[in-house]
N, C-alpha and C positions, 0 to 999 in steps of 0.2 A: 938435345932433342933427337927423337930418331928419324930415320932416313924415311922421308917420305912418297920414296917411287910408288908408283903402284903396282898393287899385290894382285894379280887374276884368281884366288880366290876370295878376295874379298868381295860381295855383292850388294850392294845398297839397292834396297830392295822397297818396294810401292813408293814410288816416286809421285809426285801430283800434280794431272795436268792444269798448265794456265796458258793462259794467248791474253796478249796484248799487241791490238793492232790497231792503224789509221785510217779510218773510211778517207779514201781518195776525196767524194766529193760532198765533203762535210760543211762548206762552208754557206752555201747556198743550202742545203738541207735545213744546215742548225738555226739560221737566220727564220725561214719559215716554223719552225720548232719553237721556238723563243717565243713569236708572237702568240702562235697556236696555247702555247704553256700558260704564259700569263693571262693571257683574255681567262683564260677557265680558271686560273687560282684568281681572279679579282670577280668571276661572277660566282664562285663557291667557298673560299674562303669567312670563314666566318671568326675565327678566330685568332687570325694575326700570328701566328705565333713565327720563330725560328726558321721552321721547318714546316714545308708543305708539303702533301705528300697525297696525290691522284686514287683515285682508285684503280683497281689492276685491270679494269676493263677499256683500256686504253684503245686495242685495235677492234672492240665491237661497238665503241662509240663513236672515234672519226673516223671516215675514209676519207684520209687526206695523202697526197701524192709523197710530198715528202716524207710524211712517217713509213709509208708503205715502201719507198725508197730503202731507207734505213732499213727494213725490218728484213728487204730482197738481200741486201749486206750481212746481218747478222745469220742471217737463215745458209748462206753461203759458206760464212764460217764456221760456224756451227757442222755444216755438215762436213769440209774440209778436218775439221780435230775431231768428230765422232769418229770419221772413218779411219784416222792415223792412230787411236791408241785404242779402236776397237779391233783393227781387219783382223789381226790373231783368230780372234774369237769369235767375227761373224763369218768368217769362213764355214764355221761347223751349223749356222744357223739354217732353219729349214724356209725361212725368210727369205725371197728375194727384191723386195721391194722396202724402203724402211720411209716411216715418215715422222716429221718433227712437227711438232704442237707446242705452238705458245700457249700456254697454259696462263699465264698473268703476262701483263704487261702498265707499266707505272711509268709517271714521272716524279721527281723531287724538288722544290726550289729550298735551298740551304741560304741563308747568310747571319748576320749579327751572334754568332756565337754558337751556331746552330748546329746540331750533331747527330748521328744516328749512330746508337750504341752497339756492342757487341750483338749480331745474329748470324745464322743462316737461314737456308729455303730450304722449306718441303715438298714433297707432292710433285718434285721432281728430279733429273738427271745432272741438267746444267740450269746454270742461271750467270745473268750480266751483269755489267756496268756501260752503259756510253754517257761519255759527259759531249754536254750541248753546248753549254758555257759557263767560263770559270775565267778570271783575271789570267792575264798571260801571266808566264811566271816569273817574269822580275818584280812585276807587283803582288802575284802571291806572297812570294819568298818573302818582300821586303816589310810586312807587317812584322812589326817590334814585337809582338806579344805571340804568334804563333809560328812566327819563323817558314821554315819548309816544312813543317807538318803543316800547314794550315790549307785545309783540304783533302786532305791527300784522302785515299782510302785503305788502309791498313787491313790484308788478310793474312790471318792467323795460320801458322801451321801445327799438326794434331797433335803434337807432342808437349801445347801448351795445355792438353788434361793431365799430362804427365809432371809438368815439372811442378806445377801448383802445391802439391803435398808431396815430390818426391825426395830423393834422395840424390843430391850435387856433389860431384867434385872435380879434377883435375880430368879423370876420365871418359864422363859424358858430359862434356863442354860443349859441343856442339849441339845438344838439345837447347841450348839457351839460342840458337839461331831460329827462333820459330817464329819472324814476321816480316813481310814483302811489303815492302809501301810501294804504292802505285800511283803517281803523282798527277792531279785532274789536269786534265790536256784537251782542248774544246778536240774533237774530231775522234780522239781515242777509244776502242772496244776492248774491253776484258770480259773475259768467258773465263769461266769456272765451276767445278765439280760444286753441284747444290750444296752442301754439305759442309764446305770450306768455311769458319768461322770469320767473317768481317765486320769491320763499322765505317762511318765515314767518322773522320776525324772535323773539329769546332772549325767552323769557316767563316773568316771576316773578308771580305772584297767589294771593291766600287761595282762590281757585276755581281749578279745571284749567281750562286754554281747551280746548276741546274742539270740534270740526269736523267737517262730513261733505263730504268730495271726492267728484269725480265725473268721468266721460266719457261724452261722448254722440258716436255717431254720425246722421245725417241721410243716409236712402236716399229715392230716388223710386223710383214701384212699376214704372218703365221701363227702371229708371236713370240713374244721374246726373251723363250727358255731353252737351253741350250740342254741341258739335261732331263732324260723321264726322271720317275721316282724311286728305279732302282739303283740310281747313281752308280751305273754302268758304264756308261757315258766315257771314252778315253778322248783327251785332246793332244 
């Protein structure tokens, strides 16, 4: 094998941001969240299935303290990671004020084998995960039939439109590295570039996993184009 120091001109290059963090005070949130969840899949539910899944009109239906909680949390975050992998580039903005827009907001109750297939979001920037409730994880793990996958949520990385029809060998090995599991943890937020291809993986547990998604947009109060149309424009 050869010598693996590293090389300063080697560059790896568009990296992809993710956050994965712990709301402090999730447990009294999620407890109010739970009830909130259910009362509304047991008065809308009409067809029993796996997977329940809200409409995205989540914070123009309740104004409820807890969710509004959470959402001062996410809204936090959110603007903590805009501003670490944008400042580069809004430096040059004519923008001095930026604001974020939940654009959708959902919940999901998952169990008996229940799964949400490969997707992403559109119609925006970033978009989430927080899970509200899910088995802790010795009794995740310990289902016989799903093991540590069971739950989890698996995002894709971009090189899996690559490897599908491409060409493998010794060489580009490392494209076979294209997936993050992200293990359901009652209190934990993930944030990520809309775009990022996920699913939730089949979930069986004595508890519903249950989840609030999201989209956010990010406007500057200018606008938010860094270039005229003579692409003059130096950064």
């Amino acid at each position: 094998m050869t010598d693996t120091q590293h090389n300063p001109d080697l560059h790896l290059l568009w990296p992809t941001p993710f956050l994965r963090t712990k709301f402090a005070d999730n447990v009294e949130v999620n407890k109010a969240l739970v009830t909130l969840f259910v009362a509304h899949r047991n008065n809308n539910d009409k067809l029993k299935a796996p997977v329940y899944s809200s409409s995205d009109d989540l914070l123009m239906r309740y104004s409820h303290p807890e969710l509004n909680a959470l959402f001062t949390f996410i809204s936090d975050q959110l603007f903590q990671m805009s501003t670490q992998v944008n400042a580069k580039l809004w430096q040059f903005s004519s923008s001095k004020k930026l604001q974020m827009n939940v654009v959708g907001a959902w919940f999901q109750i998952q169990n008996g084998h229940g799964l949400h297939e490969t997707h992403n979001h559109g119609n925006c920037a970033w978009s989430g995960v927080y899970y509200v409730q899910v088995d802790d994880e010795e009794s995740r793990v310990a289902n016989k039939e799903l093991g540590e996958m069971n739950g989890v949520t698996r995002f894709y990385g971009h090189q899996m439109d690559i490897i599908g029809g491409g060409y493998m060998d010794s060489g580009n090995l490392y494209l076979q590295d294209n997936s993050f599991d992200s293990p359901p943890e009652e209190g934990v937020l993930c944030i990520f570039p809309s775009h990022l291809k996920h699913m939730a993986m089949p979930y069986i547990g004595k508890k519903d996993r249950i989840v609030v998604s999201f989209n956010v947009q990010v406007h500057g109060d200018q606008g938010d184009g860094l270039f005229d149309h003579s692409f003059t424009n130096k950064l």
